[in-house]
C-alpha positions as CSV (number, residue, x, y, z in Angstrom):
1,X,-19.7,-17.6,-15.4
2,X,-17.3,-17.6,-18.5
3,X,-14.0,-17.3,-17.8
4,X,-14.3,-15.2,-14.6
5,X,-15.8,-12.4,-17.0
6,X,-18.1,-9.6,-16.4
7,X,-20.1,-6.6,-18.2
8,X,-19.0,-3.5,-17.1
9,X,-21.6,-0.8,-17.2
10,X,-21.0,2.9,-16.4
11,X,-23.7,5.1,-14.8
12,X,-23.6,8.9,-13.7
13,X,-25.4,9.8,-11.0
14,X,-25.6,13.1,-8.6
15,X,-23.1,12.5,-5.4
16,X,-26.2,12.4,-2.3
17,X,-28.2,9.7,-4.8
18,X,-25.0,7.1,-4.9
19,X,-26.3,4.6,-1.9
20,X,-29.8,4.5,-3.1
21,X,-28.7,3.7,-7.0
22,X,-26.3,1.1,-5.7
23,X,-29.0,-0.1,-3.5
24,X,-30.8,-0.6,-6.5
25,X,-28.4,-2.2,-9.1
26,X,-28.2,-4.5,-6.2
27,X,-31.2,-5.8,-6.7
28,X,-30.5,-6.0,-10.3
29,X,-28.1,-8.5,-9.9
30,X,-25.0,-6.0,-9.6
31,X,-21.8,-8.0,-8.2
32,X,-19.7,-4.6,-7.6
33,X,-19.3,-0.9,-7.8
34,X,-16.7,1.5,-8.0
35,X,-16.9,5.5,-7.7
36,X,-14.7,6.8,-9.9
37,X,-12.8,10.2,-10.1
38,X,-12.4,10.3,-6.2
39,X,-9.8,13.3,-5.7
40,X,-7.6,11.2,-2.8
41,X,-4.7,12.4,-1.0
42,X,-1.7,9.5,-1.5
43,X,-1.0,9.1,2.2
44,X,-4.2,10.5,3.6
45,X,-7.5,9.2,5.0
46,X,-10.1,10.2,2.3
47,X,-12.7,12.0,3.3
48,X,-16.3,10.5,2.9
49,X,-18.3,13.3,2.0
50,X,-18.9,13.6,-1.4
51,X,-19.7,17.0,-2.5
52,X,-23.4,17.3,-2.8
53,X,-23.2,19.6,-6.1
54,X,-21.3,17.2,-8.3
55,X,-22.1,14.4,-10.1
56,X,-20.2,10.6,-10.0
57,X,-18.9,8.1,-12.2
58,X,-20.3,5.0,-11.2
59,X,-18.4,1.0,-12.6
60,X,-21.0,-1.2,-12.0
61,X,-20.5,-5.0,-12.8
62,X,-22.8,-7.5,-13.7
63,X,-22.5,-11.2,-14.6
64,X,-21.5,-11.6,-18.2
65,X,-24.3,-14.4,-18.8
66,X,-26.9,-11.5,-18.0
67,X,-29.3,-10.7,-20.7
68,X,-28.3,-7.1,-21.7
69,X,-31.4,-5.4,-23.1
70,X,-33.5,-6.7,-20.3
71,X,-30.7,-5.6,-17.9
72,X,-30.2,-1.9,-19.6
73,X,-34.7,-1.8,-19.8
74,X,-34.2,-2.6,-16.0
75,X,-31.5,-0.1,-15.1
76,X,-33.4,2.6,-16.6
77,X,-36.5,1.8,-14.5
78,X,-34.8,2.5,-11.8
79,X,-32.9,5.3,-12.5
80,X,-36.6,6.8,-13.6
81,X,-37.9,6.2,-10.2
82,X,-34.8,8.3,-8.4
83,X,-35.3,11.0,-11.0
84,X,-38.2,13.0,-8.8
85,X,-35.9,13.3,-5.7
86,X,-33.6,14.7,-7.2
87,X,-34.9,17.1,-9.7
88,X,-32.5,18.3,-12.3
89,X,-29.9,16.1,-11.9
90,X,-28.0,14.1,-14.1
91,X,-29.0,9.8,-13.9
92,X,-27.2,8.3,-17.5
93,X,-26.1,4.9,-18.4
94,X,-23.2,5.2,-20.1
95,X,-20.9,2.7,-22.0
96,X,-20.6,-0.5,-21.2
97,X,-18.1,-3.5,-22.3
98,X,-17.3,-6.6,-21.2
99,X,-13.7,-7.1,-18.5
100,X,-11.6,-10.0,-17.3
101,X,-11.8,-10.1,-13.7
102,X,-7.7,-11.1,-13.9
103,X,-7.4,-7.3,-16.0
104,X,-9.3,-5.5,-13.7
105,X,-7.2,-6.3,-10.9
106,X,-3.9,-5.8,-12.7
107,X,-5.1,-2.5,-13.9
108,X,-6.4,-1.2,-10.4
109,X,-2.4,-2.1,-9.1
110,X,-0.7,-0.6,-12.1
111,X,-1.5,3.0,-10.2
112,X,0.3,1.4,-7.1
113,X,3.8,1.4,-8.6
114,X,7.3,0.4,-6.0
115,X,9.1,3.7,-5.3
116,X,12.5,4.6,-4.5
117,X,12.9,8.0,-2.5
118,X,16.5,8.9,-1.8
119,X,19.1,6.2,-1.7
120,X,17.8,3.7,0.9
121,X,14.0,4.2,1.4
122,X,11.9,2.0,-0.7
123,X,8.0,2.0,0.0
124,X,6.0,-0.9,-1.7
125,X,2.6,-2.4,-1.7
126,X,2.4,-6.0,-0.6
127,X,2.1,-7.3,-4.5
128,X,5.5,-6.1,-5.1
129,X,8.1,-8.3,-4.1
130,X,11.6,-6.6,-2.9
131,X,14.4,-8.1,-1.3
132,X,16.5,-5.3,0.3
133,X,20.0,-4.5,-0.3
134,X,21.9,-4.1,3.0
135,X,21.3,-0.8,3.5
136,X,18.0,-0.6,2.1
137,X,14.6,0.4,4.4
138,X,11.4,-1.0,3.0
139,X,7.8,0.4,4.3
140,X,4.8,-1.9,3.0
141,X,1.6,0.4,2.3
142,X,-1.3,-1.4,0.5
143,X,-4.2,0.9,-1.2
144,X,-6.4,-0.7,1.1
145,X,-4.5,1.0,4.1
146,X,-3.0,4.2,3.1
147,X,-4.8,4.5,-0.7
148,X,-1.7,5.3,-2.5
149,X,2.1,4.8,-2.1
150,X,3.6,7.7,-2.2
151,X,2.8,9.9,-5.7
152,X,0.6,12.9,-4.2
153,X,3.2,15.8,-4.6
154,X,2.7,17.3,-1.4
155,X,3.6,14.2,0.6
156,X,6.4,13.2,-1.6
157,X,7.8,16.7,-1.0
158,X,7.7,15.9,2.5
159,X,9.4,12.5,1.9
160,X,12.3,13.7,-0.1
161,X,13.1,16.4,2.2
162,X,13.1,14.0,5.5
163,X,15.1,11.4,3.3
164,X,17.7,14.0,2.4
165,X,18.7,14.9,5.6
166,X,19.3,11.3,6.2
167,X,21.4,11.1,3.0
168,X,23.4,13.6,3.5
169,X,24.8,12.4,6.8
170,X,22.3,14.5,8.8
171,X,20.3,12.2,10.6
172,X,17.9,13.7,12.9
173,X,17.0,12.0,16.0
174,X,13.7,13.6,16.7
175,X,10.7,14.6,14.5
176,X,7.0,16.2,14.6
177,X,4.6,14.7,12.1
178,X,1.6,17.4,11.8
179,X,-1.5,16.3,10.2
180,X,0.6,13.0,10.1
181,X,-2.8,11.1,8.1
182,X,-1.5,7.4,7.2
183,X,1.6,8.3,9.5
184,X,4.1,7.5,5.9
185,X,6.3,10.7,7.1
186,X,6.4,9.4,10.7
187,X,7.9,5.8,9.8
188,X,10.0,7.1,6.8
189,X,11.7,9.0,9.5
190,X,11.8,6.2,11.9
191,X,12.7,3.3,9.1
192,X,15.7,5.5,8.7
193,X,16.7,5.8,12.0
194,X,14.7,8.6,13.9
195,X,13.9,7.3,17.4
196,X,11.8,10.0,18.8
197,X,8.8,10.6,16.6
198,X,5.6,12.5,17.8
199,X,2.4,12.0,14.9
200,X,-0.7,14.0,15.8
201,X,-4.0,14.5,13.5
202,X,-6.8,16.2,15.0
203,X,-9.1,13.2,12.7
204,X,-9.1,10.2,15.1
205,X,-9.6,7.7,12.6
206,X,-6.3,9.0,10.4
207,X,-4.7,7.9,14.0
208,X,-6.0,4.8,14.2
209,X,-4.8,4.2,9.7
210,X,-1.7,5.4,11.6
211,X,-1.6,3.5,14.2
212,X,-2.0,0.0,11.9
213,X,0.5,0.7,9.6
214,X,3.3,1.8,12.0
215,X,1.9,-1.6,13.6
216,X,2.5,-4.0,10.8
217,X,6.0,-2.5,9.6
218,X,7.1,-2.8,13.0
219,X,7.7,1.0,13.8
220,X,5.8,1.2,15.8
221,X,7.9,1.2,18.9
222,X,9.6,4.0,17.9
223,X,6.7,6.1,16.6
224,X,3.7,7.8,18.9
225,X,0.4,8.7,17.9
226,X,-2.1,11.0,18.8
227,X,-5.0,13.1,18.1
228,X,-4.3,15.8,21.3
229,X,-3.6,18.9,19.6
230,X,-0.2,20.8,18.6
231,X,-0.4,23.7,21.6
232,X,-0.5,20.6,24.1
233,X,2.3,18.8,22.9
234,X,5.5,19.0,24.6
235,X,9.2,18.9,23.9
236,X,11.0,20.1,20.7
237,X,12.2,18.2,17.8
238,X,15.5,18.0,15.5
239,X,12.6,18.6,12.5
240,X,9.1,19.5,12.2
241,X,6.9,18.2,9.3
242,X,3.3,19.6,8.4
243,X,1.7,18.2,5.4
244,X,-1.6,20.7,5.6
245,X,-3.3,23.4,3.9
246,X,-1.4,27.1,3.6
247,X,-3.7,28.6,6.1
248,X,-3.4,26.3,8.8
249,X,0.3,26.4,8.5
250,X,0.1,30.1,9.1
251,X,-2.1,29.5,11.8
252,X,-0.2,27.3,13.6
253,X,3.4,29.1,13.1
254,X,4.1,30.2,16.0
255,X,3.2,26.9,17.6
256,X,5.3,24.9,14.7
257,X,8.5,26.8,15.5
258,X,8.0,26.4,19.2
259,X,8.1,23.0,18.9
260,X,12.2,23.3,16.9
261,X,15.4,22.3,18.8
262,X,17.9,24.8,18.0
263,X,18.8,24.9,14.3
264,X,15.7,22.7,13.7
265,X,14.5,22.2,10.4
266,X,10.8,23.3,9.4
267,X,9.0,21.5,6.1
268,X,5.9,22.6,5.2
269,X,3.6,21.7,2.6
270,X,0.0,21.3,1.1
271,X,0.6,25.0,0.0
272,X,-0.3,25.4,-3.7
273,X,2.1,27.4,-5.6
274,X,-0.4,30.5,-6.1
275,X,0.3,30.9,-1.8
276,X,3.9,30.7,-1.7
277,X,4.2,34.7,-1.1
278,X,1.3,34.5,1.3
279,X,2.9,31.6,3.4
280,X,6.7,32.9,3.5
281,X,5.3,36.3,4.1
282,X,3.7,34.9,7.3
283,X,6.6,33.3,8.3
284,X,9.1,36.2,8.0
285,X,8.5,37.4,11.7
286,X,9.9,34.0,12.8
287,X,13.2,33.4,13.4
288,X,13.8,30.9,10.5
289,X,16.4,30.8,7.8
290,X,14.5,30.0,4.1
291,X,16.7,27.4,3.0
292,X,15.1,26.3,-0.5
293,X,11.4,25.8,-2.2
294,X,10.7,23.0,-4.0
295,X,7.6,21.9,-6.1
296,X,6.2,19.2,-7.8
297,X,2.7,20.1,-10.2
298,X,1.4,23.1,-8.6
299,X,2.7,22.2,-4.8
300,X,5.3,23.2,-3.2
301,X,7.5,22.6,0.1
302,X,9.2,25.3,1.7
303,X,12.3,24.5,4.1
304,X,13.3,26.2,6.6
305,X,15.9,26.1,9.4
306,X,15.3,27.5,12.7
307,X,18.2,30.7,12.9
């Protein structure tokens, strides 16, 4: 193969024929395929399920040495003989141009940048080298793991209202991670000095994502995990964070604020902008203080402080 080149073709496809066209470009000699245009959560477990109305973007790569028309006559053959199963749908070959392998790589890591949240936490993917300063706190999250490092709005949101409490010289000592996915709020919190942390996520494989990266940045002696549901877990806790949709915080509020030690803090988030009124009129039988709302895009994070 020429200097580790290779012909990148795009093909669109409806979402419940992706297996059997990969299948197929298989068996044409295709070396890899990527789905594009995957909506994924930064620090959560994606889910699997492609919507079965939609239609995907599909990179498929091939050797560079192949013979293109042949290849393209070929493609088409196939597509034609998924067409009758899926009547009406959309099966197009799109463009195509030739890719360093060395390009494609640095490209995919370019959307996993090193971040700074607050003044000491750092969280990096393993290609990025950092050497701490002394007071520095460095969590390691590769793609691979936890599909992101840190840019989804709602879960920064979370991050830099955990991270300020540490700045400011209010250092909580206890935390609840709800909907805790990749577990990133759960070891900010304990990289920074937390020593009781609670993570619970009623998806057993977001606990086990959890589990493995607590693991490898050594937290994860400080940090428990589990998939038993917020009304059986005891104790209270210095701060509560839930990362989840509008309506399952309001679901869950009066089992959130149960779980706050006196004068507590509350952060809640995945709550689109459009639901703030909805969401803080839930809460306003609780006895909470509203301290501030933030927002990043069209999320926002509302913080609240147990009265």
């Amino acid at each position: 193969m020429k200097n580790n080149t290779w012909i990148l073709i795009e093909i669109t496809a409806p979402a419940p024929a992706i297996d059997l066209v990969c299948d197929a470009l298989s068996e044409l000699g295709c070396s890899g395929t990527l789905v594009e245009k995957r909506d994924l959560d930064t620090f959560t477990v994606p889910n699997d399920d492609f919507d079965p109305e939609t239609d995907l973007q599909l990179q498929t790569y091939f050797p560079a040495e192949s013979d293109l028309p042949r290849l393209f006559s070929q493609i088409e053959q196939a597509l034609d003989g998924l067409r009758p199963f899926f009547s009406g749908r959309n099966f197009l070959i799109g463009e195509q141009q030739e890719v360093r392998q060395e390009d494609w790589a640095e490209d995919w890591k370019q959307h996993f940048p090193k971040m700074r949240i607050g003044r000491r936490l750092i969280i990096t993917p393993s290609w990025e080298e950092h050497i701490p300063a002394a007071d520095e706190k460095v969590i390691e999250l590769d793609p691979g793991m936890a599909f992101g490092t840190g840019s989804h709005a709602t879960t920064m949101l979370c991050l830099e209202a955990i991270v300020d409490l540490f700045d400011r010289g209010e250092a909580p000592q206890s935390l609840l991670d709800v909907g805790t996915g990749s577990g990133i709020l759960a070891m900010a919190a304990a990289a920074l000095g937390a020593k009781k942390i609670l993570a619970c996520d009623i998806d057993p494989l977001a606990c086990e994502v959890a589990t493995e990266n607590c693991r490898k940045n050594n937290l994860d002696q400080a940090i428990e995990i589990t998939t038993d549901p917020l009304d059986q877990l005891p104790g209270d806790f210095d701060v509560v964070v839930a990362n989840i949709l509008a309506e399952e915080n309001l679901r869950l509020a009066d089992q959130l604020v149960s779980r706050l030690a006196p004068r507590g803090y509350l952060f809640l988030s995945g709550i689109l902008k459009e639901k703030e009124k909805m969401v803080c009129d839930g809460f306003s039988r609780q006895p909470l203080e509203l301290l501030r709302i933030t927002q990043q895009d069209e999320w926002i994070c509302l913080l609240w402080r147990r009265s």
